[in-house]
N, C-alpha and C positions, 0 to 999 in steps of 0.2 A: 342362382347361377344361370338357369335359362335363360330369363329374362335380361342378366348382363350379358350372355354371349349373343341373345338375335340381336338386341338394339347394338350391341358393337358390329354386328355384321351390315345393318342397316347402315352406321357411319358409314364404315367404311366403300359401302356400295357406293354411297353419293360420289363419292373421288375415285372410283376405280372400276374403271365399264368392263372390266372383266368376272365382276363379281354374278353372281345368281346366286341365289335365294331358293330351295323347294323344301316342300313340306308336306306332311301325311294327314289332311285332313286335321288341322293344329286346334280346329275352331275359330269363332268369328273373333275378330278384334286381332290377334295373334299379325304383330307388326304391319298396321293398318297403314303407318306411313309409307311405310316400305311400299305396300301392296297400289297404294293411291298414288304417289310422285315417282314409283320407278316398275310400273304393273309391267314391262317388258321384262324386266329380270328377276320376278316374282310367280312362283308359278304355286300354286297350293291344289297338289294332286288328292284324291280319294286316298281308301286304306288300299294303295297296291305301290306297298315296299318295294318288292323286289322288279317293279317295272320303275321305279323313281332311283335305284342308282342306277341300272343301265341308262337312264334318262339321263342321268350327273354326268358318268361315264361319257358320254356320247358329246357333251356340251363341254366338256372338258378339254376332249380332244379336238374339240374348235377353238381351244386357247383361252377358255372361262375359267377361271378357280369358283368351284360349286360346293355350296354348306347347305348340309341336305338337315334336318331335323326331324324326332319322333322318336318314340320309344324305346331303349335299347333295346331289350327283348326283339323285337320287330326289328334293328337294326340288322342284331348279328345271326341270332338263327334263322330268320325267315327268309335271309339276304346272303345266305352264310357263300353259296356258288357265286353270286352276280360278285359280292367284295372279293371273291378271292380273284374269278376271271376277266371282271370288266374294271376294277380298283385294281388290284397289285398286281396282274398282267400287265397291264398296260402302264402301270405305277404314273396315274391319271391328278391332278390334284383336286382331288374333294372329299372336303370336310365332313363326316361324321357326325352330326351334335348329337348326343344320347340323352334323353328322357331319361331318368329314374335309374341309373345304373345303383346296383349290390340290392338291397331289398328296402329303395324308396318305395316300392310299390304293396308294400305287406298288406295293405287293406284289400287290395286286390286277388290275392291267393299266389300259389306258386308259379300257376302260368307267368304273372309279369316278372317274375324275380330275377333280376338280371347277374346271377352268382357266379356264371360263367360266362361274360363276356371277354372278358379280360385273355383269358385262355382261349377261347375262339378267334380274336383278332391278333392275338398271337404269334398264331401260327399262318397268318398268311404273311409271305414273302414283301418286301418294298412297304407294309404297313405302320407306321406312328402310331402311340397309343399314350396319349395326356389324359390327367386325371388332377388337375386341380382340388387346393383344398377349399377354396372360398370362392367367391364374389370377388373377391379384391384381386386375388390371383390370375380369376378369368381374366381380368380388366389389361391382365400383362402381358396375358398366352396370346389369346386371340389376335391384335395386329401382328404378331407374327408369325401366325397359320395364315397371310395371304401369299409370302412367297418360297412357305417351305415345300421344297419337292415332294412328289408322292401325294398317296392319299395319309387321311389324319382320320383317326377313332378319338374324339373327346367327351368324356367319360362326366356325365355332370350330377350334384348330389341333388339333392330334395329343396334346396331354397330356403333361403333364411338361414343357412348355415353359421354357425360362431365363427368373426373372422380372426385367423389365429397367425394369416403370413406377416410378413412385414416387406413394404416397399425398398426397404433397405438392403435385403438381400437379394440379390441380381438372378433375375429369372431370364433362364434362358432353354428354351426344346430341347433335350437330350441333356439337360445338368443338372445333377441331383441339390437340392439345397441343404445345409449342416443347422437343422432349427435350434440346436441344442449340443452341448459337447462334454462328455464325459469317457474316461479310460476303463470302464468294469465292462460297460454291455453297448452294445449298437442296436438300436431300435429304427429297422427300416420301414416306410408307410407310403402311401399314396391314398391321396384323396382326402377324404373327412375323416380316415383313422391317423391322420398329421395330429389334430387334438386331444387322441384317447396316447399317444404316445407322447408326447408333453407333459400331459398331468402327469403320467404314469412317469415318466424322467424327473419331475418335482417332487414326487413322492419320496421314489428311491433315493435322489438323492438327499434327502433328509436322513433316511438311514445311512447316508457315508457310502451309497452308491452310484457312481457316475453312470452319466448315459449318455450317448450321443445318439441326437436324433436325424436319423436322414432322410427327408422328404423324397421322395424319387414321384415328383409329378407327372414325369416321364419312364413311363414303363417299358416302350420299346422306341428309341433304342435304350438300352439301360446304362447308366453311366458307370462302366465298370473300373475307372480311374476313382472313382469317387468311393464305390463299393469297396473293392479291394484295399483303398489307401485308407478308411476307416475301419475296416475288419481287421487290419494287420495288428490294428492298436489293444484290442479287445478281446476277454474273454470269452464269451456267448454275442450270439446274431440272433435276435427275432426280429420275423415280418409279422406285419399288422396288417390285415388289408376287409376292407368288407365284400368279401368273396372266396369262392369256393378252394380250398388249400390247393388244389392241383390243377398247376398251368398257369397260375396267375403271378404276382408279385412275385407270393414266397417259393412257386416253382424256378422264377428267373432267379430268384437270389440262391436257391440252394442248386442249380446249376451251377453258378458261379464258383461256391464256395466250394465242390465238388472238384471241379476241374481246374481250383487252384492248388487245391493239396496244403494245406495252412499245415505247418508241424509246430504246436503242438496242435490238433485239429479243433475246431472251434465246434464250442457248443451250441447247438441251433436247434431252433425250433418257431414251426411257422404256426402264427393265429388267424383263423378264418371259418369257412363255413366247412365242417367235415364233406365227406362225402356221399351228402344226401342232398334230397328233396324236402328244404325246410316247407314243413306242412303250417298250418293253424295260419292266424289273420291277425292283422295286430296292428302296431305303428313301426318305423323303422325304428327306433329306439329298442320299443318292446321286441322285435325280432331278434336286432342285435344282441342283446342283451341273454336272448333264449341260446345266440349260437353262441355266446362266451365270446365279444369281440369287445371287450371292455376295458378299463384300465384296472379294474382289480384283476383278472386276468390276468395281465401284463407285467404288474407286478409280479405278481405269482412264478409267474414262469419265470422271469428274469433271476428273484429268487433261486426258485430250485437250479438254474443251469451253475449260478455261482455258487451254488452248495458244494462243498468238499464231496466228494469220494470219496468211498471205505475201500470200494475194490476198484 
């Protein structure tokens, strides 16, 4: 996914001199065209985060749309004052590209684990938050982060990701996509848990249970016409997401499902990273796997929510 989102930013530099380019010390090579045919709007700063979005900020408000790249971790907590005062104060446009968001980064320990960004960008005001599931998806999002207002958080997985969208369903910032359609459960997701709720809806429904799967790419602003108008149909709602249960997707969805008041009330239950500090070192795979963000899982839970009651 990096690698499609800078070289798309590169295109689209060539045609649109409002574009900039900054970056955290990325390494050598790291969009060398870019750096060689357009070095005025390429800037690749040292490790000082939180002096490269006031930097964004600043070129922004000269009329630039600016895609900043590097680490999430280092995006959102290091950055957490500048995005809130100099981004969604000013509701500036520039782009976000996040390194390693949920726990791409497990070989590295918990410092890089990015389990609460999602909940961090959140809550600041005027803020966008995309979270593609592939490659292919990027390829859709990105030309149209050059004229969406505000600033944008895009949320990118580890690369090489299984591509699982399809060009045929209409992507669009702020519209949740319907991967899959069944009347027993709703299976909400964002990012690369699009594929663990797939499988997990193939499964089910071989047992004779439907699902419907709702991509929400788009985390904020959430598509509450699309929410709402597939939860009405269904028994249980589970979120899927690789991150920390509180604040993040399944915070925005059981927000939702709260302050609609469903009678008869829907059964819910969100999958993610409890509320800890996943420890030990691993692969993404291996982590996930340690936090239960899985499609056995999924099943499971979808299971028990459509279980009868005795009482």
């Amino acid at each position: 996914m990096r690698k499609t989102s800078l070289d798309l930013v590169y295109q689209l530099a060539k045609s649109d001199e409002r574009i900039v380019f900054i970056g955290s010390d990325l390494g050598v090579g790291t969009l060398a065209e870019f750096s060689r045919e357009i070095p005025g709007r390429f800037l690749m700063e040292g490790v000082s985060e939180m002096n490269i979005v006031g930097m964004a900020a600043g070129l922004a408000l000269e009329g630039k749309i600016v895609y900043v790249n590097t680490i999430a971790t280092f995006l959102t907590r290091r950055c957490f004052e500048q995005n809130v005062l100099d981004l969604g104060l000013h509701n500036v446009p520039v782009r976000l590209i996040s390194n390693g968001g949920g726990v791409v980064y497990a070989p590295l320990g918990p410092t890089h684990l990015a389990i609460d960004d999602l909940a961090i960008m959140r809550s600041i005001p005027n803020m966008a938050i995309v979270a593609p599931c592939d490659a292919e998806e990027m390829k859709r999002l990105i030309p149209q982060t050059v004229d969406y207002p505000g600033p944008m958080y895009i949320r990118l997985g580890k690369g090489g990701d299984p591509v699982v969208s399809s060009p045929a369903l209409p992507f669009q910032i702020g519209k949740a996509i319907p991967m899959a359609t069944g009347d027993d459960a709703l299976l909400v997701t964002t990012g690369i848990t699009a594929k663990i709720a797939l499988e997990a809806a193939t499964a089910l429904g071989s047992q004779g249970i439907g699902c419907t799967v709702l991509h929400m790419h788009t985390v904020k602003p959430l598509d509450l016409e699309a929410l709402l108008a597939h939860a009405g149909r269904v028994k249980a709602v589970v979120t899927i997401e690789e991150h920390t249960v509180i604040g993040g997707l399944g915070g925005a969805v059981a927000e939702v499902l709260a302050e609609r008041a469903f009678e008869p009330v829907k059964r819910f239950k969100r999958i993610g990273i409890e509320d800890v500090f996943p420890h030990g070192y691993g692969s993404q795979a291996s982590m996930m796997e340690h936090c239960g963000i899985t499609v056995e899982r999924t099943i499971a839970t979808v299971q028990d929510l459509l279980a009868p009651r005795t009482s």
